[in-house]
C-alpha positions as a Markdown table, in Angstrom:
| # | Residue | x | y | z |
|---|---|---|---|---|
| 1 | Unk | 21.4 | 98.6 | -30.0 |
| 2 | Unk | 21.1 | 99.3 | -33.7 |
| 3 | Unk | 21.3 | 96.3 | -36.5 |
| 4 | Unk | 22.9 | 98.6 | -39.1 |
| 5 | Unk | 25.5 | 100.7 | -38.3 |
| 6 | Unk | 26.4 | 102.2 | -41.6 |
| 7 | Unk | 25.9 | 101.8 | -45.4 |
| 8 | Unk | 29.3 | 100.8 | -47.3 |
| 9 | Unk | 29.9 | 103.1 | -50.0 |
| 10 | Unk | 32.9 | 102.2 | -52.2 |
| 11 | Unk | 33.8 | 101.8 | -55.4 |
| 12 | Unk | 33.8 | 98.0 | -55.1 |
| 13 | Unk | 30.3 | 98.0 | -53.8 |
| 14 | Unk | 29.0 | 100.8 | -56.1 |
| 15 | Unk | 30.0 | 98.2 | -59.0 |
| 16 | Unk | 28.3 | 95.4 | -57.9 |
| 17 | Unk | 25.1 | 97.7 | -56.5 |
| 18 | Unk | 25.0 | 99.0 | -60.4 |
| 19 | Unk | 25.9 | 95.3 | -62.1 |
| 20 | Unk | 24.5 | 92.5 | -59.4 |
| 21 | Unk | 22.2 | 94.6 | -57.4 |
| 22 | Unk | 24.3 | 94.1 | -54.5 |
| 23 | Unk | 24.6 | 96.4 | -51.5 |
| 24 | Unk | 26.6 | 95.9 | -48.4 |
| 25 | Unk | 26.5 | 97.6 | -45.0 |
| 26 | Unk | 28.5 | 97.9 | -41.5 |
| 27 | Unk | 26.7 | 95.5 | -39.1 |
| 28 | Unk | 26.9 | 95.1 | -35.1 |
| 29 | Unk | 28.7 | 92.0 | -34.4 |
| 30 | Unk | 26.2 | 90.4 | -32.6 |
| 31 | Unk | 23.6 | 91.2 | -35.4 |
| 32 | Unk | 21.9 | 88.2 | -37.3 |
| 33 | Unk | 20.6 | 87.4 | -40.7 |
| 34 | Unk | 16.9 | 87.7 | -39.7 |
| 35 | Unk | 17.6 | 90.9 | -38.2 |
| 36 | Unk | 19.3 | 92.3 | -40.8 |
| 37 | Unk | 17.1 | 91.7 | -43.5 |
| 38 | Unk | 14.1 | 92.7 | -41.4 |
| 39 | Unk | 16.4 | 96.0 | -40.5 |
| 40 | Unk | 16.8 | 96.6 | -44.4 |
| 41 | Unk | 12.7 | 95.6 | -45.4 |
| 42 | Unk | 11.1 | 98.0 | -42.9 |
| 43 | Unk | 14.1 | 101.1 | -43.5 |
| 44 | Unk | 14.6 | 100.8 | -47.4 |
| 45 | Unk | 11.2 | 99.2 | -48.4 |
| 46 | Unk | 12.8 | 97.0 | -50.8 |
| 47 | Unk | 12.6 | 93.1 | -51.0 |
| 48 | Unk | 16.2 | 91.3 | -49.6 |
| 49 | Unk | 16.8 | 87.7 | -51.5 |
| 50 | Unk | 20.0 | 86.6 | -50.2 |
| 51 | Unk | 22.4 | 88.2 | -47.5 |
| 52 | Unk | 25.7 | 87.1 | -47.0 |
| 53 | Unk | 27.5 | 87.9 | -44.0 |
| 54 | Unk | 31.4 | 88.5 | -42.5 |
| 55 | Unk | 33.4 | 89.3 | -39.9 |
| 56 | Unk | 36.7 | 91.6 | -41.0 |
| 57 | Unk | 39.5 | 91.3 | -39.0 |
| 58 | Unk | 41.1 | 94.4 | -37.1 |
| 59 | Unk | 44.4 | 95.2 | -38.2 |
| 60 | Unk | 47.3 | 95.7 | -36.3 |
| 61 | Unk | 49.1 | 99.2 | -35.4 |
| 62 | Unk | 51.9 | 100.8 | -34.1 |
| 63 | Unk | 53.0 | 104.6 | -33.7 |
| 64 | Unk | 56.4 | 105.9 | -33.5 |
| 65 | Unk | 56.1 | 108.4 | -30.3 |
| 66 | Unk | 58.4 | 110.4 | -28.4 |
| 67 | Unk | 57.3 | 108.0 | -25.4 |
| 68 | Unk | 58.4 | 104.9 | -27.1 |
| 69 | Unk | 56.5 | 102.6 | -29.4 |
| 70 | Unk | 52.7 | 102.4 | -28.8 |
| 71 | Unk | 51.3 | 99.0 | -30.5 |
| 72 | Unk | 47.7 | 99.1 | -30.8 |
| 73 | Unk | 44.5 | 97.2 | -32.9 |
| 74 | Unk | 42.0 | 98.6 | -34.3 |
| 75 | Unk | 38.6 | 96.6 | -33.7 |
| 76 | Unk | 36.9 | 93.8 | -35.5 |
| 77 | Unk | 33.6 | 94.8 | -37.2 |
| 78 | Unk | 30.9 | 92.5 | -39.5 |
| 79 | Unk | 29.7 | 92.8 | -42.8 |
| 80 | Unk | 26.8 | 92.3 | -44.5 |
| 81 | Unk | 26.2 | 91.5 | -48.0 |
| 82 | Unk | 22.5 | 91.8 | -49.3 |
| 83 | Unk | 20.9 | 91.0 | -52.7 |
| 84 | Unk | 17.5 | 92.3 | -53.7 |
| 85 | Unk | 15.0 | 91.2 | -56.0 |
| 86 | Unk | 15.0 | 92.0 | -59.4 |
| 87 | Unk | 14.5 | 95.8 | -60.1 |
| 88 | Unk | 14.6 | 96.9 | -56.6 |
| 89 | Unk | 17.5 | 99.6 | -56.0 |
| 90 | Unk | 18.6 | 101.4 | -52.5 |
| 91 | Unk | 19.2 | 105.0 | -53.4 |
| 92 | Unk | 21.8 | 106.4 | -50.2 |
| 93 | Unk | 22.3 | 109.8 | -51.8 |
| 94 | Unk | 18.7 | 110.6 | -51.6 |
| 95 | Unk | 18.3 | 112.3 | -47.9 |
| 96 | Unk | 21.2 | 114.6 | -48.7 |
């Protein structure tokens, strides 16, 4: 099972990737902070200080259907949070 599921690419975590030199990414739930900075080392070659991790809550739903109401939730995922040393920088835009 894979450690990192996806980067996060927002506009919150562009600002603190281009200010802090923070980064985040979508995690599996059962992944740890060893494996997640080993994950990051060997795929990004870049140097992780600090990771700071979190688990986001699904959020509720319900649809309005010609069968009735269908109430639903979507499901809970984890987030990491890394910081890398000073002048390292992940570049996501550079296989595309």
């Amino acid at each position: 099972m894979a450690v990192l599921v996806k980067p996060l690419i927002t506009e919150k975590m562009s600002l603190l990737a281009e200010s802090k030199g923070h980064y985040g990414f979508r995690v599996a739930l059962t992944a740890t902070k060893p494996e997640i900075k080993s994950e990051i080392e060997k795929m990004y070659n870049v140097e992780v200080t600090n990771i700071r991790t979190l688990v986001v809550a699904g959020k509720r739903k319900t649809r309005f259907t010609k069968s009735g109401v269908s109430n639903g939730k979507t499901s809970n995922y984890k987030k990491a949070i890394v910081s890398l040393a000073d002048g390292q920088s992940i570049d996501f835009y550079e296989n595309i």
